[in-house]
N, C-alpha and C positions, 0 to 999 in steps of 0.2 A: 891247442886246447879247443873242442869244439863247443862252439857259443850255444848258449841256453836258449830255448823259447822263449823266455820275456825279452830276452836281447835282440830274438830273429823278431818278437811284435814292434819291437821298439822301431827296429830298422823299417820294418814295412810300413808305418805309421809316419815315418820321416820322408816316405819315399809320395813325389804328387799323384795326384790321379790319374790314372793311365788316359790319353788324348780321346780315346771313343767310351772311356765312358764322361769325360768331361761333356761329348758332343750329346749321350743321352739326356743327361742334363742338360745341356743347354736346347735339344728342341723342344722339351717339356717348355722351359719358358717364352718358346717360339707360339707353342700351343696356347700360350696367357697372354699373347702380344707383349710382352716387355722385350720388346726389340731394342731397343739401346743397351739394357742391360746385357742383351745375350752381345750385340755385337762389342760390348767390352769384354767380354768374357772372352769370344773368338780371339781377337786381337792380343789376348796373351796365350792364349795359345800358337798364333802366326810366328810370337817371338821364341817359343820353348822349341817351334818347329814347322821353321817356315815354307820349306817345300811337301808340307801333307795337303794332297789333295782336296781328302776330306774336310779339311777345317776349311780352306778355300769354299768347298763348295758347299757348306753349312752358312758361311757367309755370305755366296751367293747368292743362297735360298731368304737367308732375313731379308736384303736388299728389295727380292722380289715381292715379298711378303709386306715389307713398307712402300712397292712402287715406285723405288727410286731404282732407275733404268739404265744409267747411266755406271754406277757405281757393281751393279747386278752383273752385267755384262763383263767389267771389267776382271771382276775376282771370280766370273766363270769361266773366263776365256784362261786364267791363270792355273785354272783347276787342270782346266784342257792340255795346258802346256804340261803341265805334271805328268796326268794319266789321259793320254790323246783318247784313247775307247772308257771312255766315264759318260754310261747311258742317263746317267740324273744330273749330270751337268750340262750334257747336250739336252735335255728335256727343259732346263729352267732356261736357258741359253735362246733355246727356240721360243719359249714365253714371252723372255726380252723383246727379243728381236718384232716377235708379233705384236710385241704393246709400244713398238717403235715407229710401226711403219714399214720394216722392211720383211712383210708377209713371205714373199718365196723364197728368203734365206731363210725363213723360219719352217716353212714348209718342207725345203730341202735338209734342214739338219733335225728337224723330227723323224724324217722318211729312215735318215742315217740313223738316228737315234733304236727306231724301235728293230730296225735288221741287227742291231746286236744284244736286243731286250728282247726275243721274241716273247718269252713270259710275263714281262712286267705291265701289270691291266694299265697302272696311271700314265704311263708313256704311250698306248694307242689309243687310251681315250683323249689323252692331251694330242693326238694325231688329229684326230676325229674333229676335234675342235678346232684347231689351228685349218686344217683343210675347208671344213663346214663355212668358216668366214673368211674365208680367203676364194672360194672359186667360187662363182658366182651359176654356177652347172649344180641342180639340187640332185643329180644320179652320182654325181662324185659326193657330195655330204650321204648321200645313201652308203655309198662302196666303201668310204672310208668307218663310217657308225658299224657298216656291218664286219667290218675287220675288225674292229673291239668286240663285238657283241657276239660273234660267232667264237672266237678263244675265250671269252672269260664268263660271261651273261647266258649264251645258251645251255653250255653243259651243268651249271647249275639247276637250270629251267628240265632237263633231261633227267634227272634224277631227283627233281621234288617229289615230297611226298604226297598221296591223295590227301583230298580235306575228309573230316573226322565231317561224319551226320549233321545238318544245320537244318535249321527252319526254310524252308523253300516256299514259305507264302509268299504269293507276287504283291499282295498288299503291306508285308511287314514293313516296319520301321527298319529302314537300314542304316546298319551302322559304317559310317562313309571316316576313314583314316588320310590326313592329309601330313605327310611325310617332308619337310624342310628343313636346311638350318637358316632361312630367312626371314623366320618371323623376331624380328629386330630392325632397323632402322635402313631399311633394304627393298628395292622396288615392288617386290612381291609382297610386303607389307600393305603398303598403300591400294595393291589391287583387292587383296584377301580380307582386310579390315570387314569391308561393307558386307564383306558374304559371311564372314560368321557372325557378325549384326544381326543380319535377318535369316539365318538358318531355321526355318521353321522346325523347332522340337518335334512337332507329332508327327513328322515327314522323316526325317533324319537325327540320326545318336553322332554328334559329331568326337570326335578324338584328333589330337593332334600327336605326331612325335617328332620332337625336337630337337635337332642336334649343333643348333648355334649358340653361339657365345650371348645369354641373356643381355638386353638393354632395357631401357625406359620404353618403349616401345613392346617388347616384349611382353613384359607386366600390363600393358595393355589389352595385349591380345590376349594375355591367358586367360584376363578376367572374364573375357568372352567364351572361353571354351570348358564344357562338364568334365570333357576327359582329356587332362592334359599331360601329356608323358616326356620326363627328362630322358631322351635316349643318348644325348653326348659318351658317356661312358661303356654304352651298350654296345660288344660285337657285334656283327652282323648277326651272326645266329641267334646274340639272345635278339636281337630287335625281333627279328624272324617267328622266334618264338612265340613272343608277347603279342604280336599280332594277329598269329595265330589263335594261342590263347584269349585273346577278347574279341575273339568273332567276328573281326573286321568283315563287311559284302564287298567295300569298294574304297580302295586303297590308292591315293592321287599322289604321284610324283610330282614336290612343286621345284624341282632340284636341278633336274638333266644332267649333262654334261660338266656340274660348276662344283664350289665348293661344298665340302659339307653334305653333299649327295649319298642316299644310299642304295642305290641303285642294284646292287649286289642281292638287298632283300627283295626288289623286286624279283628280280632272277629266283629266287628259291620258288617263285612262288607264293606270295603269304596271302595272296588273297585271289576270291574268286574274278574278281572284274579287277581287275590295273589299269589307270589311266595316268597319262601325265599332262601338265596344262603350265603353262605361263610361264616357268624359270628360264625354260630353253627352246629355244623356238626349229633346230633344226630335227632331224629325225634320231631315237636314240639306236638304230640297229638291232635291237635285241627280240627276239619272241616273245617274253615275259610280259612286255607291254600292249596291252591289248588295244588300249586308245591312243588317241590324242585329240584333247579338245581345241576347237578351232571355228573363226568362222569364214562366208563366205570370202572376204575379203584377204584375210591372211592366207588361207588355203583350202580353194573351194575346191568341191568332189572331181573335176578335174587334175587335180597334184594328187591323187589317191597315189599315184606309181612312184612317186618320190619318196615315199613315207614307210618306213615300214609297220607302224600303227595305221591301225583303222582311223579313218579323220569322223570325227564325230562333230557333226556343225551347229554350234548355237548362234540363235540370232546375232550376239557379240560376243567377241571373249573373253569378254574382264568388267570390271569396273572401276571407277578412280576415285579415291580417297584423297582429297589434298592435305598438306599437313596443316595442323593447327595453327604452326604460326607462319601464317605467308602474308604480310602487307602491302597493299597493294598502292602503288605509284599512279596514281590516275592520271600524271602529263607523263608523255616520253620527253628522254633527259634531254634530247637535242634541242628544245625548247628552249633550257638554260644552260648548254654548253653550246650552241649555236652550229654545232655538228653533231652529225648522227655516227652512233658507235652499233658497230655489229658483236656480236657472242655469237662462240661457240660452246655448248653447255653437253655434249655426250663425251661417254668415255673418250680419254682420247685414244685408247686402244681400235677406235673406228676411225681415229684419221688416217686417210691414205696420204701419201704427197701428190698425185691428182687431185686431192679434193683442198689442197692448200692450193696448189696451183691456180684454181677457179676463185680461191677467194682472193688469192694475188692480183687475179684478172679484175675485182669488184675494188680494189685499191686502188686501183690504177687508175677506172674509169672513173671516181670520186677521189678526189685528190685531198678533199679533206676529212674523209671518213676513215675513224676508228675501230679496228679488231681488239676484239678479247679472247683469247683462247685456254678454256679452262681444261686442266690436266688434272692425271690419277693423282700424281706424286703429292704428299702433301707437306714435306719441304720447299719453302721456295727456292731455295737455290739447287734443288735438284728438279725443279718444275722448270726453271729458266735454264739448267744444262742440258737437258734432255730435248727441248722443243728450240733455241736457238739456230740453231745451228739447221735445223728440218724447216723454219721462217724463213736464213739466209738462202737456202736451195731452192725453195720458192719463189725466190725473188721477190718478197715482198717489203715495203718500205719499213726499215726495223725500227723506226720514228712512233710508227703509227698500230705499232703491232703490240699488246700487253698478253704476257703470259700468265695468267690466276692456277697456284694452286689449288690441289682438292679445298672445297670449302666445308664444312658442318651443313644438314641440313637448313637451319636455321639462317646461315654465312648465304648458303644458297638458295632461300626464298626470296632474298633479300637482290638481285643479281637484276633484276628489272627495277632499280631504282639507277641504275649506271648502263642500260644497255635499250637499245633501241629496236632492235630487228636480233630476231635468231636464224643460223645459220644451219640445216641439219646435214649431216655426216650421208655417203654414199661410198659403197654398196650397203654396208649396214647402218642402216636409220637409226633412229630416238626411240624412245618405246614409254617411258613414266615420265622420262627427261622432255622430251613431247609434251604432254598435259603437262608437269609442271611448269613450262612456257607458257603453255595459253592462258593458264590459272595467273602467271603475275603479267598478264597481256602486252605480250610478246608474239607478234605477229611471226611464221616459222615461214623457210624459205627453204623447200624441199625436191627431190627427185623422184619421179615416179619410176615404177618397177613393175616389172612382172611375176615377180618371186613374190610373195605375201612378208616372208620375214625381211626384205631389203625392202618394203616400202610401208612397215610398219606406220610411219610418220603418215604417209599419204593416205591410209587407209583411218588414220586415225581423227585426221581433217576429214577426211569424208564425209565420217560418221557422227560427226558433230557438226558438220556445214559448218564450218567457219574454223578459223584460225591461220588464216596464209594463204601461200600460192604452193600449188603443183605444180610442178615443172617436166616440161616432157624429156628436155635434154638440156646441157650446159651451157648453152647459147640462152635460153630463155630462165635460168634458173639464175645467171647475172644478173639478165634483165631486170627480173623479179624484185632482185635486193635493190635494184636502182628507184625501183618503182616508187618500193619504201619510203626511202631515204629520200626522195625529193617530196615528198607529199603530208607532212606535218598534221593536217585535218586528218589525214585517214587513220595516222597513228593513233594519232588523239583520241578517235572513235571507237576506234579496236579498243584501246585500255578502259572503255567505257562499258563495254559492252561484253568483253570477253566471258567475267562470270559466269553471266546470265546465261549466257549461250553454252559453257560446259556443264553449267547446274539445271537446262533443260532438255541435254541432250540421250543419249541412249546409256551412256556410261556412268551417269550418276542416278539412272533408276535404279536405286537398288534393292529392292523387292522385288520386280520383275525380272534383274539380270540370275537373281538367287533361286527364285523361282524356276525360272528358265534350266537351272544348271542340278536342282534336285529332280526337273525331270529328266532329264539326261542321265546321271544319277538308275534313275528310275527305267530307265530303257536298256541302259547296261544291261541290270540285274536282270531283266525280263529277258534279255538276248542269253544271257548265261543259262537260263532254266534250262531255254528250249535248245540251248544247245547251239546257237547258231550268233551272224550277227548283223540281222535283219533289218535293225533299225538304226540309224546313223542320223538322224536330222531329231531336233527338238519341237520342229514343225509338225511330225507324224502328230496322228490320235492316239493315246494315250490309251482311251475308254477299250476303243475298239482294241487296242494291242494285251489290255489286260484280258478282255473279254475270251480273247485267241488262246493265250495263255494257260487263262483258267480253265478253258474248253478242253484243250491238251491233258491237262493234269486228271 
C-alpha cells in the first residue's frame, strides 16, 4: 500500500537535518561569536559523523576564530587527513601556523593552498598577507598583493562604471567616506577618535560605513559622525551603490588586508579619489587604490617602487587617543618586588622564535628578572598550551617566564602596574600597543629597520623623543633591556614623565594632525580634476595649487 503524504511529512520531519545545512547554521552563529555554542553543536555533529571533513574543518575555523592554536591546528590537520586537497583547511591551517611562529610552513602550505584554489580571492589574499609579514623584501609583499589584486581587484576596476555628472568646484565641501569594520574596541579606533573630533564641517561632509560588530566604543564614535551607515549586511554592490549614490569625492580604506574589509568596493570603483591609511600597513596590489597615506618615517618618497599606491606624505600618520581608563603606576613594580619584570605586550602572532631566543639571552644575563608574555588566545589554558612549549625551545628559564592571556582593554591598561620594561617584537613591531606603553610608562626596548612598517615602534619613539631605546642590532637591543633593569631612578623618571611627553608630542595635536589630513583630502581632489597626480606632500601650497587649478578650469 503506498504511504500517504501526511505519512511521507511525518517521516521527513523525524528525519535530522542534513550535516551542511546544520553547518549553515552553525557559521551564522560563528558570525554572532557564540563560539561555545557552535562548537557544541559541531561536536554532535563529529558523533552522527565523524569522518566529514567539513564538520572538522567548521571547527577548525571556530578554534581560529577564538585563537586558540593549538586546538585549530589539530581538527585541521584531521580535516586534511580526510580530504588531503581541502584549499580552506590548508588556508586556516597556514593561519595557525602563522600565529604560531612557524611562518615558512605557513608560507609554504598557502603557496600549496592557492595552486589548487586558483579562483578563490580569500586564499590569495590570505597569501598576500602571510608572505607581506613573513619576508622582510617589500618587492615580494608587492608580487605577492599583486597576485590577489591582479585576479580578483583589477578586472572589476576594468569594467567600472563612469561617474554620473558631480560638482567639480575645487573649493567644494568634500564629501570624504571612511570604509571599516574597526570602529569598535580596535587600534584603528584610538587613531581615528581624534580626527573625527576635529573634522572641520565646513571643510568636509564626513560619512562612515561600517561593517563590524557594534561595541561601546562604537556608540561612541557614531555619536561623532552626520553620516553614519550600517553596511554589515550590505553586498558589495549594494555598498557600491550607496556610495555612489551619496556622492562620496574621497573614499578611505581603514581595512587592507584584515578582517571585515571591503576592499572589492574599492575595485568597482565607487569613488573618484581612493585612498587607504592605517589598518594595513603593507601595499594592497590593486589599481583601484589610488593612495596610501604615509609619512616620512614609515615610507618616505624613496619606497614609491614598493607600493603600488601613490605614497601620499603627511607630516605624521596618525594620531593617538588613549583610552579612558588607563591608571597610571607612578613607581615601577621592581621597587616592591625587588626584581624587575619584562612584558611582551604585541600580537603574539609577531613572535618569531629568534626574537624569544634574544629574550632567553636577556634571562640569562639577569638571573633574577621576570618575562611576561601576553598572547591572542584568551583561554588560559590554551594561552599556556600554545606558547609553552615555543619558551622550552628557547631555552628560557620556565621558573621565570609567565604566559598572560588576551586581556580586556581595561585588563590591559592596567599591565604597567606588574611590569617593568616592554620588550617589542622584530621583524614586525608595535604600532597602538607602542603608545599604549608609553601612555602607562613603560620604557620600550626596540629594533631599528629599514622597512617603515618593521620599525613602526622606532619611528614612533622618534617622533615623540622619548620613550626607550633604539637598537641598531641584537647585541645592543639586550643591552638595552639590561640598562633598564639595573637603573631604578631612571625608571622612576620615565613613569613621571612619560604623559607629558606623549600629550606634547606631534601625535596628540589633534587639530593640526586633522587639519593636516583634510588638506591631503584636498590635494587628492585637486589631483583628480586635472587629471593627474601632482601633488603628494601636505607640505605643497595649497593657494598656489588651487590657483593652477582654477586657472585650468
Amino acid at each position: 500500500m503506498p504511504s500517504s503524504p501526511l505519512a511521507n511529512a511525518f517521516a521527513a520531519a523525524a528525519q535530522p537535518p542534513s550535516i551542511d545545512s546544520e553547518l549553515t547554521r552553525i557559521r551564522a552563529m560563528v558570525d554572532r561569536a557564540q563560539f561555545l555554542e557552535a562548537l557544541s553543536d559541531l561536536a554532535q555533529l563529529v558523533a552522527r559523523d565523524p569522518r566529514n571533513s567539513k564538520v572538522w574543518l567548521h571547527i577548525g575555523f571556530v578554534y581560529v576564530r577564538m585563537s586558540i592554536w593549538p586546538q585549530a591546528m589539530e581538527a585541521l590537520q584531521m580535516a586534511l587527513e580526510i580530504e588531503p586537497r581541502m584549499p580552506n583547511a590548508q588556508r586556516l591551517l597556514a593561519l595557525a601556523l602563522f600565529s604560531t611562529g612557524r611562518r615558512q610552513e605557513a608560507c609554504d602550505l598557502i603557496d600549496d593552498a592557492c595552486r589548487h584554489a586558483k579562483n578563490e580571492n580569500t586564499h590569495w589574499m590570505t597569501r598576500a598577507y602571510i608572505h607581506s609579514h613573513t619576508s622582510s623584501d617589500p618587492l615580494k609583499s608587492l608580487e605577492v598583493a599583486r597576485d590577489w589584486g591582479r585576479r580578483f581587484a583589477d578586472p572589476l576596476t576594468r569594467n567600472a562604471k563612469p561617474f554620473p555628472p558631480r560638482d567639480r568646484n575645487p573649493r567644494k565641501k568634500l564629501k570624504v567616506g571612511y570604509v571599516t569594520a574597526d570602529f569598535r574596541q580596535h587600534s584603528v579606533a584610538f587613531f581615528m577618535r581624534p580626527v573625527l573630533e576635529h573634522h572641520n564641517p565646513d571643510n568636509v561632509e564626513i560619512h562612515v560605513y561600517s561593517s563590524g560588530r557594534p561595541d561601546k566604543m562604537t556608540e561612541k564614535l557614531r555619536a561623532l559622525v552626520p553620516h553614519w551607515h550600517d553596511a554589515v549586511e550590505q553586498t558589495d554592490d549594494q555598498l557600491y551603490e550607496q556610495i555612489r549614490a551619496d556622492g562620496i569625492d574621497v573614499l578611505v580604506d581603514l581595512s587592507g588586508f584584515t578582517l571585515g574589509h571591503r576592499l572589492e568596493v574599492f575595485a568597482r570603483r565607487a569613488a573618484p579619489v581612493q585612498v587607504t591609511w592605517l589598518g594595513y600597513m603593507h601595499t594592497l596590489g590593486m589599481k583601484a587604490m589610488d593612495y596610501r597615506l604615509v609619512d616620512g618615517a614609515i615610507a618616505p618618497p624613496s619606497h614609491a617602487p614598493h607600493y603600488s599606491e601613490k605614497l601620499f606624505q603627511l607630516r605624521c600618520m596618525a594620531s593617538y587617543s588613549p583610552p579612558e581608563y588607563s591608571p597610571l603606576c607612578e613607581e615601577p613594580p621592581l621597587l616592591r618586588n625587588g626584581y624587575p619584570t619584562l612584558i611582551s605586550l604585541n600580537n603574539s602572532a609577531k613572535l618569531t622564535d629568534e626574537m624569544l631566543a634574544v629574550w632567553a639571552r636577556i634571562l640569562h644575563e639577569r638571573q633574577d628578572a621576570r618575562l611576561i608574555i601576553m598572547v591572542k588566545e584568551q583561554d588560559p589554558d590554551a594561552a599556556q598550551a600554545h606558547m609553552q612549549p615555543r619558551v622550552e625551545a628557547a631555552g628560557m628559564p620556565l621558573d621565570r617566564v609567565s604566559v598572560l592571556h588576551q586581556q580586556p582593554l581595561e585588563g590591559f591598561m592596567e599591565l604597567g602596574h606588574i611590569a617593568d620594561v616592554a620588550l617589542d617584537t622584530s621583524p614586525v613591531s608595535g604600532g597602538t600597543t607602542t603608545l599604549h606603553a608609553v601612555w602607562m610608562g613603560l620604557p620600550i626596548v626596540t629594533l631599528d629597520a629599514v622597512r617603515g612598517v618593521e620599525a613602526s615602534t622606532a619611528s614612533a619613539l622618534r617622533g615623540i623623543r622619548f620613550g626607550g631605546e633604539i637598537t641598531k642590532d641584537v647585541d645592543g637591543y639586550v643591552q638595552a633591556a639590561l640598562r633598564f633593569m639595573d637603573d631604578p631612578d631612571r625608571l622612576v623618571h620615565h613613569r613621571q614623565i612619560s604623559r607629558s611627553k606623549l600629550e606634547a608630542s606631534i601625535l596628540m595635536n589633534y587639530s593640526e594632525r586633522t587639519a593636516d589630513l583634510e588638506k591631503a583630502y584636498r590635494f587628492m581632489w585637486l589631483n583628480w580634476l586635472q587629471n593627474d597626480q601632482q601633488t603628494l606632500n601636505v607640505l605643497d601650497d595649497l593657494d598656489q595649487r588651487l590657483a593652477q587649478v582654477e586657472a585650468a578650469a
